[in-house]
N, C-alpha and C positions, 0 to 999 in steps of 0.2 A: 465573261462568256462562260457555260456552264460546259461541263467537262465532256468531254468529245471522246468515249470510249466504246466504237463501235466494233474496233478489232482484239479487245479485251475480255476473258473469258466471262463466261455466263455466270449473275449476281447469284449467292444467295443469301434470303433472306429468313429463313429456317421459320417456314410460315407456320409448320406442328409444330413449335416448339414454345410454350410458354414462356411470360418474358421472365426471366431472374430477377425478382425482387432485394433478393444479397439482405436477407435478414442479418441480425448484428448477433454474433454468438454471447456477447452477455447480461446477464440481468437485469433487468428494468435499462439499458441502452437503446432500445430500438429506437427512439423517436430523436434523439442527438443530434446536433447538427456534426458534418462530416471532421469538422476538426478534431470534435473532442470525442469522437468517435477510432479517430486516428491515434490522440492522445492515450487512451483507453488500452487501444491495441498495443502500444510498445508499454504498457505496465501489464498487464493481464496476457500473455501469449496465444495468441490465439489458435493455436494446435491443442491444449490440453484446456483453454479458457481459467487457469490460476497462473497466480503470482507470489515468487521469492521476492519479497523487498529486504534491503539491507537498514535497519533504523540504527543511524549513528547518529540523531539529533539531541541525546542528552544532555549535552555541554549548554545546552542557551537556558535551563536552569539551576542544573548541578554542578556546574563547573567541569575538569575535566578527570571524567567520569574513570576508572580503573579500565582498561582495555580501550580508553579514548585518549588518554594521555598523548600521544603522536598519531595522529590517524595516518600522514604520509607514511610512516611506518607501519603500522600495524593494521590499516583498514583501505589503503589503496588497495593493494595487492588481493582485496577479495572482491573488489567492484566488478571483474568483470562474469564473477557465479553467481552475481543474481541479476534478477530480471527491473531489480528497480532500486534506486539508495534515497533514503529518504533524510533529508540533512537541513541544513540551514544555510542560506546564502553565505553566511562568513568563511564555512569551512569550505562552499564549492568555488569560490571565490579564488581562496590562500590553498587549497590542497586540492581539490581535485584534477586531475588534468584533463584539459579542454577536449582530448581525442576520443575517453570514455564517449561512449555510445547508449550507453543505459539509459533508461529515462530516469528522472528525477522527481522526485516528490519532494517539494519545499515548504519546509516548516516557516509558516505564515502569523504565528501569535506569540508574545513572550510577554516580557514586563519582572513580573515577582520572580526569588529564588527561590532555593528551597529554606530560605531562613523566614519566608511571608508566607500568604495564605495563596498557595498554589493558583485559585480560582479567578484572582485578581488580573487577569490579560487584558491585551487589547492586542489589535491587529498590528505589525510589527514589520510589515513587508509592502510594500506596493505593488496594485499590480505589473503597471509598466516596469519595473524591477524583474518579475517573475517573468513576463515576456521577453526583456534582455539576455536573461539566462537558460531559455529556451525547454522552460519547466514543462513537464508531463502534466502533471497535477500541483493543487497546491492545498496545504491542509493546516488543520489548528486544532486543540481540543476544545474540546464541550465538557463544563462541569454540572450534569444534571443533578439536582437535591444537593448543589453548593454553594458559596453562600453568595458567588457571584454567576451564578445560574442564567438570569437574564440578559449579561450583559456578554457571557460566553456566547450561549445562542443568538445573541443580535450581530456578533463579531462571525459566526458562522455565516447568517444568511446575506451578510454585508459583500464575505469573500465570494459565496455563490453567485450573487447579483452580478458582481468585478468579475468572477470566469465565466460563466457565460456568456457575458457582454466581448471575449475574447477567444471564448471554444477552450475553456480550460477545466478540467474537471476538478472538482473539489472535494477533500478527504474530512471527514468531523471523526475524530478521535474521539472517543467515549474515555475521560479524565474518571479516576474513582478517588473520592479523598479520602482520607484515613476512618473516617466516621462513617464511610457507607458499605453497605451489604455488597458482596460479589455474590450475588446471585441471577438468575433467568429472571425473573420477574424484573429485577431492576434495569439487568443490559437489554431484555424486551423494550419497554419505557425509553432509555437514551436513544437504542439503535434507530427505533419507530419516529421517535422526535427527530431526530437529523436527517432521515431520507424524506419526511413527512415536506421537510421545510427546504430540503433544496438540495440534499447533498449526493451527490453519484459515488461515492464509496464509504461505506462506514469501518473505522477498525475497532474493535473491541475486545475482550479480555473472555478466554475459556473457562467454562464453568461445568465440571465432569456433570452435574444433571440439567436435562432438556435444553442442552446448547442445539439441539436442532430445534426450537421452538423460538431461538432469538433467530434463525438465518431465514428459517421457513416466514415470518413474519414482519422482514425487512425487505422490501421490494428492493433493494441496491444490494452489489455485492459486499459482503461480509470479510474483512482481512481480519486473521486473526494477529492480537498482540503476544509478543514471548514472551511478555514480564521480565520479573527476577531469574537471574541466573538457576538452572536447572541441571543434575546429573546428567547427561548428553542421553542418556534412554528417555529417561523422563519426557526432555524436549521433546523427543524425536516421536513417541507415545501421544502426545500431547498434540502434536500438529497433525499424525494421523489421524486423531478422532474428530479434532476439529473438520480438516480436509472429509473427511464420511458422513459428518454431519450437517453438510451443507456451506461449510467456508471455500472461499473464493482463490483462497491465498493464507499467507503468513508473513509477517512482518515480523521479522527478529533482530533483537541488536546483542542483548547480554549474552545470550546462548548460545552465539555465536563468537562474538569477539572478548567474552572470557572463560571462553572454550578453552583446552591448553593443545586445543589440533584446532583451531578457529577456520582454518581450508578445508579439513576435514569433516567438518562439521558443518560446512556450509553446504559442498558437499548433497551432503548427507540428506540434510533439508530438502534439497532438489530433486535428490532421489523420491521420497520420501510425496512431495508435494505433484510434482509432473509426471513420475514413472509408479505411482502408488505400490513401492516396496510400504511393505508391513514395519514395523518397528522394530523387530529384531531382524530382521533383514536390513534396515538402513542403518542400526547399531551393528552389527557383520561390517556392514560395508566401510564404515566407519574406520574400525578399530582396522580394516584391512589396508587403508589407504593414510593412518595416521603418520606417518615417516613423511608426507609431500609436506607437512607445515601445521 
């Protein structure tokens, strides 16, 4: 029987008012289905539209990396200043605690160490694995101009196929081997090949000329990588210009956790990426806050 509310105040149905279409605040997202739209939003914030991710996934080819040695020690305790940790099932497994709230980015490709030819992967993760674990994203690198090129990008569009099919967004790390150029021109070429072919987040490597000519030219957003450990101005430099030239976020592991204020420094980044302090303002703030850890 339909609802009988004749003594209930007068509807309205706000007949001048356009409907709210709720466009999606980031880049090339709008057409997503709502999960991994959802997804999206607890990595990327959506008040400032960037993202701090924590990368402590080194160990699944270096073994255990200097400042990864105990992560329960040295790398719980910064999970909860950033906005995303991007790891490998082993360690969220055995160290992380199940209460964190963060989302998660899971490193989805391994195979070779660092004593093989880096390029050599395959997929390394299932998806029903990454849906148990209640992953945000799941990611892998791409080795463009490596010597297993083809078989990186067919392991990309593999994982894409599998998130999608589950509303899971998908990260393609731009791999650089030792023989190739860090230049615009070439993270142009990777970054354009992974969003070309399926991926909703690219991360890649800063290059001080025309790094707005890789972000500007990447329909998906752009995270940047921290590489090698850096003087903490430097980083902090670094992620500014990245963030002004069109990066979405920052994805740091060394810079942070062999930091010798690794809180501070985290920190710092956030200032830095979400509240756009300058770099000698988030180096201030830094060296003012380095006594928390």
């Amino acid at each position: 029987m339909a609802e009988y509310d004749k003594d209930k105040q007068a509807k309205e149905y706000y007949l001048d008012t356009p409907v709210n279409n709720y466009g999606f605040f980031l880049k090339g997202a709008h057409s997503l289905d709502w999960g991994m739209k959802n997804r999206l939003s607890r990595i990327f914030r959506p008040d400032t539209g960037k993202t701090v991710m924590l990368a402590i996934d080194h160990g699944y080819f270096q073994g255990p990396t200097t400042g990864l040695e105990r992560p329960d020690v040295n790398i719980v305790p910064l999970m909860p200043y950033a906005d995303a940790i991007m790891l490998t099932r082993g360690i969220l497994r055995t160290t992380v605690p199940p209460t964190l709230t963060k989302a998660v980015v899971m490193r989805c490709s391994g195979g070779p160490s660092i004593l093989k030819e880096l390029s050599d992967e395959e997929l390394a993760v299932d998806i029903e694995d990454a849906i148990r674990m209640n992953v945000a994203a799941i990611t892998l690198q791409i080795f463009v101009g490596g010597e297993y090129e083809t078989r990186s990008i067919h392991n990309m569009t593999r994982l894409v196929d599998m998130g999608l099919r589950y509303g899971i967004p998908t990260m393609a790390v731009t791999a650089v081997g030792k023989d190739m150029v860090r230049d615009a021109k070439y993270f142009r070429l990777a970054c354009r090949m992974a969003a070309e072919l399926g991926a909703q987040i690219v991360k890649t490597y800063y290059v001080p000329e025309d790094f707005d000519t890789i972000t500007a030219s990447c329909p998906v957003p752009i995270v940047m990588a921290g590489g090698k450990k850096l003087p903490e101005l430097e980083a902090l430099t670094m992620s500014w210009k990245a963030i002004n030239e069109g990066a979405s976020g920052v994805d740091m592991g060394r810079n942070i956790f062999q930091s010798d204020f690794p809180l501070a420094m985290m920190k710092a980044v956030n200032k830095v990426v979400h509240e756009h302090l300058d770099p000698q303002q988030a180096f201030d703030y830094f060296n003012s806050i380095k006594a928390e850890g």
